[in-house]
N, C-alpha and C positions, 0 to 999 in steps of 0.2 A: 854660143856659150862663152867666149872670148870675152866677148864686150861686156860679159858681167861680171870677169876679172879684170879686168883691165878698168873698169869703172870704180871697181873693190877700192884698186892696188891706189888710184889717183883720188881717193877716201870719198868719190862721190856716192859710195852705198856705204851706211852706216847703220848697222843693225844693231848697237848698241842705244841710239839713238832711236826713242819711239816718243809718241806724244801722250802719255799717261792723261794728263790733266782733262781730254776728252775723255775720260772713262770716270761716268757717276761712281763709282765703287774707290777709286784709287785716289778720286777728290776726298772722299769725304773721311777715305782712313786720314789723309794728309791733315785736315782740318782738324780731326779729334786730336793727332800727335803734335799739331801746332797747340794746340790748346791744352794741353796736357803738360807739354814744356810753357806755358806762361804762366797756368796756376806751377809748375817746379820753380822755376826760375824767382817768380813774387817773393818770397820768402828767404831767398839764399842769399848771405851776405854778401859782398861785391868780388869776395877771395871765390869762394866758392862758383861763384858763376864763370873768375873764369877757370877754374878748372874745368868747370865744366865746358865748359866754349874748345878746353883742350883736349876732353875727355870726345866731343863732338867731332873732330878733327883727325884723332887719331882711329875713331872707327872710319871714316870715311878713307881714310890712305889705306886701310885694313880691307876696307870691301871692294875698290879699286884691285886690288892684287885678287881678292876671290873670283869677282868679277870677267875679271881676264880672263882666267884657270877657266874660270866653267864656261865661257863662253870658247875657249881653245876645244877644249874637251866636248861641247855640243859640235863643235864644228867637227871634230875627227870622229864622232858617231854619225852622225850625218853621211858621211864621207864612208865609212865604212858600210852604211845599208845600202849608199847607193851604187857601193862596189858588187855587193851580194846579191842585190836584184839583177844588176848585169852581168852575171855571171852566173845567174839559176838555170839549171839546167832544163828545165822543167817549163819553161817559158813557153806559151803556145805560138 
């Protein structure tokens, strides 16, 4: 059990880190919101894009902080079921 903290701690397991892009579903939301921002963007005069470039920017620092949270928060539900199951009395 050690070795899978200790490999955590030295960030060689990163579970924030997955490989979306092999998954036909999460390709193809991507491509439609790629393409959804180029017909938005065609249109928007040079001010406007970049706000919106800032607008793109400032959610990304925004879901980084959620991100974290809820991945703190999975990790101490986790932690707490697997406290309960070792500690069921009822265990055969």
């Amino acid at each position: 059990m050690q070795k899978y903290l200790e490999e955590f701690y030295y960030g060689n397991i990163s579970p924030g880190e997955r490989a979306f892009p092999r998954d036909p579903t999460y390709k193809q939301k991507g491509v439609k919101s790629l393409q959804l921002e180029e017909l938005l963007l065609a249109d928007l005069p040079e001010e406007k894009k970049e706000i919106y470039e800032k607008f793109q920017f400032a959610c990304i620092d925004r879901d980084v902080v959620e991100y974290a949270q809820t991945f703190v928060d999975a990790f101490k539900l986790g932690a707490r079921m697997m406290l309960e199951i070792m500690l069921e009395d009822d265990v055969p």
